[in-house]
N, C-alpha and C positions, 0 to 999 in steps of 0.2 A: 864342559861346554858352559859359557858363561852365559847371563841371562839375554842381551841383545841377542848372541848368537842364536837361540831357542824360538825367541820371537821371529825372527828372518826367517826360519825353517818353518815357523808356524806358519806362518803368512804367506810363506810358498806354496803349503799345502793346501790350504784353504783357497788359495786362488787356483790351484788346479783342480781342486773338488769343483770348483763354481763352472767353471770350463766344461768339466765331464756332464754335469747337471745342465747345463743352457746347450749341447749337442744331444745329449739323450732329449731334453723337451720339443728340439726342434727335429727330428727324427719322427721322432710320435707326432708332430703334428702333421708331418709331409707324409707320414705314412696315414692317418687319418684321412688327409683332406683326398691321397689320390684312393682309398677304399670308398669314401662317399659317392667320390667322384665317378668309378666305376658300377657302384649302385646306381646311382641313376641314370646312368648312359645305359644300362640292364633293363632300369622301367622304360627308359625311354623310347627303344627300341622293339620291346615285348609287344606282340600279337594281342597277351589277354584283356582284358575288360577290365579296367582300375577296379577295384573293392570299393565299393558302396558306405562314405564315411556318413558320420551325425550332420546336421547344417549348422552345428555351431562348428564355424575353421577353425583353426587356430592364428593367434594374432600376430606368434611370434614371426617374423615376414622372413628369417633366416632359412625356414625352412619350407619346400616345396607341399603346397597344399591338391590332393589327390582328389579328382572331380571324378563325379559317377557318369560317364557316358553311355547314354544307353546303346543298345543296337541297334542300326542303321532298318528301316522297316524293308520287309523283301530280302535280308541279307543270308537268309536260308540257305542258300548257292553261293560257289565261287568257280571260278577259272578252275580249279585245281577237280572241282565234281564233274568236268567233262569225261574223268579218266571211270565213274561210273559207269558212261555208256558207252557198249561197243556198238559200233553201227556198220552193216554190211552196206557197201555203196557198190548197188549193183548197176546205180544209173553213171557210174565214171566221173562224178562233178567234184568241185573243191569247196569246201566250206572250213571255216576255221571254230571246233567243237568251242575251244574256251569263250571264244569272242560270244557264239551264240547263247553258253552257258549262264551270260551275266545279262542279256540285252535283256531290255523293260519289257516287259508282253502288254499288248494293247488292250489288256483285260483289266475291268476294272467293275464293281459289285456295287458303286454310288448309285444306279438307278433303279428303280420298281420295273422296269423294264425287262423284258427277257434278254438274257445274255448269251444262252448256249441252246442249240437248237442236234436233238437225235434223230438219225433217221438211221436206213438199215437197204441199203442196196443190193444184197441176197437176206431178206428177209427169213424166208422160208429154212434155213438154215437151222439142223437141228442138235440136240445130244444124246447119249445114250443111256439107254436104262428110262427113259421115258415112258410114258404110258400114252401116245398117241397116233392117230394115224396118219402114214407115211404119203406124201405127195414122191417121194422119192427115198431112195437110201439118205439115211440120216437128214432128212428136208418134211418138215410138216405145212402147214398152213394155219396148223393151230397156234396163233399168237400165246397162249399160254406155256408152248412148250420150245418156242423155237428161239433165234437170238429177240424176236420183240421184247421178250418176258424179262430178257437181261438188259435191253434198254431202259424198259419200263423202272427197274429197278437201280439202274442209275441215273435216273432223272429221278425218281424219287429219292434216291441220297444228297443228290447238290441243291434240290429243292429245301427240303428238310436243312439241310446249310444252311440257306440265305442265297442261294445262286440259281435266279429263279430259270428254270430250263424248261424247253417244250419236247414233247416225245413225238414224231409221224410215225405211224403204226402201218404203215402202206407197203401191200407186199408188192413189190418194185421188181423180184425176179421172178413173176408168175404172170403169164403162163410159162416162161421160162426165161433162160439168164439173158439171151441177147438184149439189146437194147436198155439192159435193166441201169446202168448208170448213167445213160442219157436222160431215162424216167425220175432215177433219183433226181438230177442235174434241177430237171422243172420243178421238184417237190421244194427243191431246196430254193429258188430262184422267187416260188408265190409266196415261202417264212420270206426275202429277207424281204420283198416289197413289203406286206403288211407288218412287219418288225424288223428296221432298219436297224435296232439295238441288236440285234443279234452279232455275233463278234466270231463265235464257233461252232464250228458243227462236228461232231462226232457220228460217223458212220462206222456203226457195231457189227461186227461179222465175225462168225465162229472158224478158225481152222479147219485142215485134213491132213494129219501126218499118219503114215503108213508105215510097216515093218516089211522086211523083207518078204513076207507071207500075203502082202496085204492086207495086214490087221490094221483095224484103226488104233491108233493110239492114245495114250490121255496125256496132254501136258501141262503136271503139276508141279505147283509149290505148297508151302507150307503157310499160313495163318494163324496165327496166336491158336499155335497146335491141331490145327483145321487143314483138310484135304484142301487148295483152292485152284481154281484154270489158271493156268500162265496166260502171261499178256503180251500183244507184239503188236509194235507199230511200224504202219507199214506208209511210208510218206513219200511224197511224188516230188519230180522235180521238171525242170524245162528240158530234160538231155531227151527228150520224143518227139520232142520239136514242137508240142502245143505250149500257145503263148501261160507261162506261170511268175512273174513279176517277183514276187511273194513267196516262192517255197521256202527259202531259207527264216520268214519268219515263223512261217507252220513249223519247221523244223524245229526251232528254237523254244518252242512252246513244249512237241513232245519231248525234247532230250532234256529242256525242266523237271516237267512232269516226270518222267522215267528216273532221272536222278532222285528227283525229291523222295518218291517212293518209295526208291530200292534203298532210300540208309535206313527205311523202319523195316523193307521185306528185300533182301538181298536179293533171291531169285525169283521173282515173282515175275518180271519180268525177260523177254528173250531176248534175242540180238536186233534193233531196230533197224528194218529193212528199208532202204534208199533206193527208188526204184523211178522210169525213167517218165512211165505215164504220169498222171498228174492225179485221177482218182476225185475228182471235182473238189479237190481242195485249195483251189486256187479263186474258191467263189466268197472265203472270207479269210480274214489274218490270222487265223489259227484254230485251222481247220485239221483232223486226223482221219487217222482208218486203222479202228482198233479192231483187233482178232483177239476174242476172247480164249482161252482154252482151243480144243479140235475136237471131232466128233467121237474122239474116245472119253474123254470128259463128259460129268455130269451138270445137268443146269445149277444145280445146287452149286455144283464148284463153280461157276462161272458167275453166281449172282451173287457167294462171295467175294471174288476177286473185285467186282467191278463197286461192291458198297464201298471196301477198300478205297479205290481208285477214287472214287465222288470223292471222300472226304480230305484225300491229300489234295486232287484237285481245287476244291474248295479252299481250303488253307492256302494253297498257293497261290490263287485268285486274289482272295483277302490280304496277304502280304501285299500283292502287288498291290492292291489297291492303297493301303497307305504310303506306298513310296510315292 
């Protein structure tokens, strides 16, 4: 092979070396650009909460700069926490759980004002293992032993919050039950004239679950390893026919609260009862009727459960208020 010929075959080769080399570069680079490319279609699309970078950026502009967003204030709840609470709808009506799950609550903790207002409509209402004397089976008059003692003690936990609350200590079912929630109705009617601030009222009342024997029984959960009363709310609607404009906001308020709850105490709470009276909760926007424990329960469990309940209430108050 003479020298021309040598060089022709060099120069063939070297210009197919060049070839293989500018397709392998261009390969790596479309493989490159569509991996970026799918990394950040990955951030873009991701649920999480960007990483919290330095506030020096970076200057290079080629490449996407990741900002700390914080969480949205109230964002504690989603649509998807409806699936939290089961609710017995013994009053037939339709409500849609997610929609209520996310609505604003009209609560809000910006004034010195009273915001929540307790009172107790079978006051007299008692537990067992008590040391007091009986107006009836498991029914005292002695506010120290009966549901007052648990009101008392959750208005002293949202107090203690920041969420200034008032307690009526009025036995409302004495001399007996008739009439006693029209009694409430007035008690509750002379708070909101003299405190228009008022927004909620919680009306506390102890259960009565029986065994097939008629034993009373206890209905508990557990607290950061602590015996505590289960909780039931029991919320009214317009299916009785009395004018309630409103229930669906009351509802909205405890199927919060009962979610918010139950991600720190799974069972603490029961199946929220939908029922068809109304329970004078149609006298402010986010009004309940909590049944603390039953009269197999002890007060002690029951004024755990509800110091509990203040302080998530509280928190959940306080969220709303900065949304």
């Amino acid at each position: 092979m003479d020298t021309k010929e040598r060089l022709r075959l060099t120069v063939r080769w070297m210009c197919f070396a060049l070839l293989l080399t500018a397709t392998a570069l261009r390969l790596c680079a479309e493989v490159g650009i569509q991996g970026f490319r799918q990394t950040w279609e990955r951030f873009r699309k991701s649920d999480e909460t960007p990483t919290v970078l330095t506030s020096e950026a970076p200057t290079d502009a080629t490449f996407p700069t990741m900002l700390y967003i914080p969480p949205a204030a109230g964002s504690a709840l989603t649509s998807e926490d409806a699936a939290l609470v089961t609710v017995i709808n013994r009053a037939g009506v339709s409500f849609d759980a997610e929609e209520l799950m996310c609505r604003p609550l009209p609560l809000t903790c910006t004034s010195d004002e009273p915001l929540i207002l307790i009172v107790h409509t079978h006051a007299s209402e008692a537990y067992s293992g008590g040391d007091y004397v009986e107006s009836g089976a498991f029914h005292t008059t002695d506010t120290d032993n009966n549901v007052v003692a648990v009101g008392q003690a959750l208005a002293d936990t949202l107090n203690a919050c920041g969420i200034k609350t008032l307690h009526d200590m009025t036995l409302n079912d004495v001399p007996d039950y008739s009439g006693a929630y029209e009694r409430t109705e007035e008690v509750i009617l002379r708070y909101l004239e003299e405190y228009p601030s008022i927004q909620m009222v919680i009306d506390v009342h102890r259960d009565a679950v029986t065994d097939a024997d008629g034993a009373e029984l206890a209905m508990t959960a557990s607290l950061d390893g602590q015996s505590a009363a289960q909780l039931l709310f029991v919320m009214g609607t317009d299916a009785g026919g009395l004018p309630h404009p409103n229930w669906q906001g009351n509802l909205a308020l405890a199927m919060q609260l009962q979610a918010y709850c139950t991600k720190s105490a799974p069972n603490l709470f029961r199946e929220l009862s939908l029922r068809g009276a109304r329970y004078n909760e149609h006298l402010t926007p986010c009004s309940v009727l909590l049944e603390v424990g039953a009269a197999g329960n002890t007060l002690d469990e029951a004024i755990r459960s509800v110091e509990f309940l203040g302080e998530k209430l509280a928190e959940l108050i306080q969220m709303n208020s900065e949304s």
